[in-house]
C-alpha positions as CSV (number, residue, x, y, z in Angstrom):
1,X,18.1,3.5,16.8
2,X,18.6,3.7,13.1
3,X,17.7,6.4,10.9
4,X,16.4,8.0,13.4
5,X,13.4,5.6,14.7
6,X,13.5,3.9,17.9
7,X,11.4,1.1,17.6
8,X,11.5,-1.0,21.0
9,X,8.5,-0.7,22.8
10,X,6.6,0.3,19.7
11,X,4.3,2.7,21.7
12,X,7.4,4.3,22.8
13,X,8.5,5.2,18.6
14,X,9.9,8.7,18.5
15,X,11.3,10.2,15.0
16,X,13.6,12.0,15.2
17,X,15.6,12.4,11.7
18,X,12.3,11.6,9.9
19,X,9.7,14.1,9.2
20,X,7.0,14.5,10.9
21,X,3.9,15.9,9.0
22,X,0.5,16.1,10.9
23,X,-2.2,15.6,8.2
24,X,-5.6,17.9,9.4
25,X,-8.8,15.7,10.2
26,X,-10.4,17.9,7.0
27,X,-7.8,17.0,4.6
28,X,-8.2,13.5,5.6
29,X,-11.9,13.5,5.2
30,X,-12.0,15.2,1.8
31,X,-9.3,13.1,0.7
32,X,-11.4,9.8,1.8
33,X,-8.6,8.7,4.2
34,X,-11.4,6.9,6.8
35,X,-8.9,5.5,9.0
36,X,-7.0,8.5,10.0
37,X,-10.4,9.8,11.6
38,X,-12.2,8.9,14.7
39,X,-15.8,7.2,14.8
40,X,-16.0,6.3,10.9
41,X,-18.3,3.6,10.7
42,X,-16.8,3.0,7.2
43,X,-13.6,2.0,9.4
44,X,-14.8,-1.4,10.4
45,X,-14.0,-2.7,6.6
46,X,-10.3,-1.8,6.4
47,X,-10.5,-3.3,10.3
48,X,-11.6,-6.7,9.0
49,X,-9.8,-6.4,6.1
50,X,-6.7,-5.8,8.5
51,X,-7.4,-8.6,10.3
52,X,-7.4,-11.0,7.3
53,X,-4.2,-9.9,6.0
54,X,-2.0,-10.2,9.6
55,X,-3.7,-13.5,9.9
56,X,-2.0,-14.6,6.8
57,X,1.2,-13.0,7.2
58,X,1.8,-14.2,10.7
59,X,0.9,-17.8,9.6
60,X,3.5,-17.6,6.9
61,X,6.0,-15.4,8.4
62,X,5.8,-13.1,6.0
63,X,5.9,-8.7,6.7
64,X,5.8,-7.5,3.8
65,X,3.5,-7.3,0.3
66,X,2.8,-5.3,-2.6
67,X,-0.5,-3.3,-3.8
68,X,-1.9,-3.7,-7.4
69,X,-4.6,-3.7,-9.8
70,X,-5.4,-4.8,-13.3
71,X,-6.3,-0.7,-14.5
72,X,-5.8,2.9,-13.6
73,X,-8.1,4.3,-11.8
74,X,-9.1,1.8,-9.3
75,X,-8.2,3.3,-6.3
76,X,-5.4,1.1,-5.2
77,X,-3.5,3.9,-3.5
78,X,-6.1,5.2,-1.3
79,X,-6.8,1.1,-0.3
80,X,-3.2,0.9,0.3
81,X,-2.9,4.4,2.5
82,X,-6.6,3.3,4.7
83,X,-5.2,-0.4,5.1
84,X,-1.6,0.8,6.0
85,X,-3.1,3.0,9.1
86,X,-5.2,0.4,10.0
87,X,-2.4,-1.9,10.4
88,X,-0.5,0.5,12.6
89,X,-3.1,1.5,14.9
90,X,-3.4,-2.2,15.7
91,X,-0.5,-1.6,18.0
92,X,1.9,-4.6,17.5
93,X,3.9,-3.7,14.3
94,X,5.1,-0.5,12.8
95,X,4.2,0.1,9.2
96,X,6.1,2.0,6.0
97,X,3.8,2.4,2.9
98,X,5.8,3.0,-0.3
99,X,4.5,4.7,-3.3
100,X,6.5,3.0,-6.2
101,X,3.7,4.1,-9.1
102,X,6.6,5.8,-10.7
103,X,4.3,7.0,-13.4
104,X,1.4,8.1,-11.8
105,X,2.2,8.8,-7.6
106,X,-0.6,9.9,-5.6
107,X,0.4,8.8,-2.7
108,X,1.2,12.4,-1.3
109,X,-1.8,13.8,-2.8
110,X,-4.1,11.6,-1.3
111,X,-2.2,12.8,2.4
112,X,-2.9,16.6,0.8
113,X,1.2,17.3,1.3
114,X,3.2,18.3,-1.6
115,X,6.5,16.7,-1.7
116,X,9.6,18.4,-2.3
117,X,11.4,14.8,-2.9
118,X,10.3,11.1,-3.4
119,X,11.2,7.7,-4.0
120,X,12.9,8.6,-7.4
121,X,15.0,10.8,-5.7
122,X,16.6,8.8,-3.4
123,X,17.1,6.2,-6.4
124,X,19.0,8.5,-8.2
125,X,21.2,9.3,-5.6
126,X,19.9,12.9,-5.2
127,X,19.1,12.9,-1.3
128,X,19.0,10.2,1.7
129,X,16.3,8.2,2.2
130,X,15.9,10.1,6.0
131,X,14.9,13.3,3.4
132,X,12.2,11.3,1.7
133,X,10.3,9.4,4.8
134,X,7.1,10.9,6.3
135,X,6.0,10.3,9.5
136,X,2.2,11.4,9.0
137,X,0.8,12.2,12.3
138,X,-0.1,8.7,12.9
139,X,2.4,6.7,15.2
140,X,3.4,3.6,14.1
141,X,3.3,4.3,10.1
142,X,6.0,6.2,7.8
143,X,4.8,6.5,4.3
144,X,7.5,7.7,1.4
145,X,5.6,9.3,-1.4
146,X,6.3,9.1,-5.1
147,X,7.7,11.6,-7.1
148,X,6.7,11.3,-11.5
149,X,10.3,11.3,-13.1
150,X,11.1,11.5,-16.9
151,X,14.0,8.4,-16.3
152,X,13.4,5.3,-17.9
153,X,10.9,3.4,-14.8
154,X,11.7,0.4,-15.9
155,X,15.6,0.9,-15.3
156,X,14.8,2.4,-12.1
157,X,12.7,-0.5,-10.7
158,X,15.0,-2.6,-11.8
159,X,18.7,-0.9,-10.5
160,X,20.5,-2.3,-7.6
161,X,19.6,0.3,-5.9
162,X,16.2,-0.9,-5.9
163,X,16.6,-4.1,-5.0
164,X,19.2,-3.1,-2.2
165,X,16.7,-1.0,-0.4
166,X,13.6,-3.2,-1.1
167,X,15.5,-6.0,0.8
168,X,17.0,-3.3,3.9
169,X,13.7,-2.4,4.6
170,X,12.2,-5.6,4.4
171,X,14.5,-7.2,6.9
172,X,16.2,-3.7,9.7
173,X,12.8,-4.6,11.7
174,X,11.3,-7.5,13.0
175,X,7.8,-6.3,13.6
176,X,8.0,-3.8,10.8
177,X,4.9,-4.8,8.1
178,X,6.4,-3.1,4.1
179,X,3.7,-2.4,2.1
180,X,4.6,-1.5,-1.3
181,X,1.7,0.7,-3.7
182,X,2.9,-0.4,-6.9
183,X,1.8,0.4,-10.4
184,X,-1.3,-1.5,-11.8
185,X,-0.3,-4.4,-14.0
186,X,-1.6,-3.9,-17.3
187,X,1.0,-0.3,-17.6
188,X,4.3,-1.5,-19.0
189,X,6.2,-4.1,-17.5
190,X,6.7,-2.2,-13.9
191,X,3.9,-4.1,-12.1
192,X,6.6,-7.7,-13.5
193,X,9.7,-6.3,-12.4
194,X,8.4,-5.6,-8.8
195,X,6.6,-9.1,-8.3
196,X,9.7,-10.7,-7.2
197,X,10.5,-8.8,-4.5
198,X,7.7,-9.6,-1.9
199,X,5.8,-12.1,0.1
200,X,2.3,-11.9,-1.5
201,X,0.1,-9.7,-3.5
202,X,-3.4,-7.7,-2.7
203,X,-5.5,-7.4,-5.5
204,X,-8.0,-4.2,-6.0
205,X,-10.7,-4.6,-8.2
206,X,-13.0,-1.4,-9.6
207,X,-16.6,-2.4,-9.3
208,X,-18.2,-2.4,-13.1
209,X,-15.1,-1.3,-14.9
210,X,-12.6,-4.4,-14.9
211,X,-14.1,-7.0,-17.4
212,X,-13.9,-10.2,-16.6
213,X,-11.2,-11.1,-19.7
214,X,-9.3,-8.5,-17.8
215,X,-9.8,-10.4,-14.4
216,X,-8.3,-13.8,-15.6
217,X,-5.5,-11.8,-17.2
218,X,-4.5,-10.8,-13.9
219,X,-5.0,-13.7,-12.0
220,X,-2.7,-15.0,-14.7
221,X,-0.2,-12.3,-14.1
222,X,-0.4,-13.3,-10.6
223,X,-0.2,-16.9,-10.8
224,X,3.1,-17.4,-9.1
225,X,2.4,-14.9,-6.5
226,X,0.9,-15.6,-3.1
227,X,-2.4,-13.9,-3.4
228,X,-3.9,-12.3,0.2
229,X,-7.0,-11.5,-1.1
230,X,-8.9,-9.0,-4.0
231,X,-10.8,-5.8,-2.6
232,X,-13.8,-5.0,-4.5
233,X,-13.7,-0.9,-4.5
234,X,-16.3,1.7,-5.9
235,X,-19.0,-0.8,-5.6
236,X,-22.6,1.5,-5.2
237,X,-24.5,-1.1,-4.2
238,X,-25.2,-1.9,-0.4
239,X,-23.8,-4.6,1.5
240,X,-26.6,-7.1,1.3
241,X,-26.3,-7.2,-2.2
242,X,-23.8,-8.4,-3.3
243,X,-21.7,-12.0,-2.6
244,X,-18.2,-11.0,-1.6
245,X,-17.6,-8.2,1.1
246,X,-19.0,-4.8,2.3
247,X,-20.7,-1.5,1.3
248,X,-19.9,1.8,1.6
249,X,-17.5,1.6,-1.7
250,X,-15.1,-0.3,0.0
251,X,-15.7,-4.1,-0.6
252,X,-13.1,-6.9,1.2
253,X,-13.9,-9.6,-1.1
254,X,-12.2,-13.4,-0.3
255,X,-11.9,-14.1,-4.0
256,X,-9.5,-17.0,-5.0
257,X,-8.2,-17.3,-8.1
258,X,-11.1,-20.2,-9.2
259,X,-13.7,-17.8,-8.0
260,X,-12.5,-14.9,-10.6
261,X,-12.7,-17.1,-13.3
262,X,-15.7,-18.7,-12.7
């Protein structure tokens, strides 16, 4: 056991030093967080989309990957949070979701908690990392929430201290999947200095808002990352309608790199 989670069998996991924060079925509704509830059709999406990514990171033996998008506004946090549950209700791997948008965190309010400490403060030495992880009603998954600091982010993100517990958490557990929500690329350089931390990348699009100059920038961003996909979000239009992915305003699209910018 270290810091406090047992994590052998994984449907034994018991926190203990962590905190454990039940989230209420209505804040999760309100807050569009679809795969903490039971019997959302809307579900099946971040299933498949699931499915797709541990496909690709058991073929490559990879466990961990960051969350991005070319704006604000896109609603990468709230794909990261659906897709992170999703992945630990599978049952074969725990899951920690990290909110390192320094500038803009919503991590916590998308969960409907406020946070008395976050990622920043562990950074700057102010409390332990056990004081910042969440446990949020859902077994399998720890999220730690962001916290906006006045610091300099781009000293932050790039302090030893950063980098030292990117790489513990990355490699204390074998069947432990690290997803990182980090900030979109085209703010600052924050979205640069993460890249070479991780595995592989997942896109988020926002349906009639990202142009398409802004597509190929990103692509060109991304160009030396291992891409796992692009998710089309806050598309309006129905299934059938469109080429790549699914309705309901959450859209899994398979989009390589040639297909954006085509």
């Amino acid at each position: 056991m270290r810091n406090g989670v047992q994590n052998d069998p994984l449907s034994q996991i018991k926190y203990t030093n962590t905190i454990s924060l039940p989230i209420p079925p209505k804040i999760l509704r309100e807050n569009r967080v679809i795969m903490g509830l039971k019997d959302d059709p809307r579900s099946d999406l971040f299933r498949v989309l699931r499915t797709n990514i541990l496909k690709q990171l058991r073929e490559n033996g990879w466990n961990n990957f960051f969350v991005t998008s070319a704006t604000q506004g896109a609603g990468k946090t709230l794909i990261s949070l659906n897709l992170a549950i999703a992945i630990a209700l599978e049952g074969n791997q725990s899951v920690i979701l990290v909110d390192a948008d320094l500038r803009k965190p919503s991590l916590a309010r998308n969960l409907g908690i406020e946070c008395k400490f976050g990622l920043v403060d562990y950074l700057t030495g102010i409390v332990p990392i056990e004081q910042v992880l969440i446990n949020p009603g859902i077994d399998r998954l720890v999220v730690l929430p962001g916290k906006y600091t006045k610091n300099n982010f781009s000293e932050l993100i790039a302090s030893p201290k950063m980098a030292n517990f990117i790489d513990e958490i990355k490699s204390r557990y074998e069947s432990r999947i690290v997803i990182f929500d980090i900030p979109p690329l085209f703010v600052a350089d924050d979205a640069l200095l993460f890249m070479s931390y991780f595995d592989a990348a997942l896109f988020v699009i926002e349906d009639e808002h990202n142009t398409k100059d802004e597509l190929q920038h990103a692509m060109t961003i991304l160009e030396d990352t291992n891409l796992l996909g692009v998710v089309l979000n806050k598309s309006k239009l129905p299934a059938p309608s469109y080429k790549y992915g699914y309705g309901y305003g959450y859209g899994y699209g398979e989009v390589n790199r040639a297909a954006v910018r085509s």
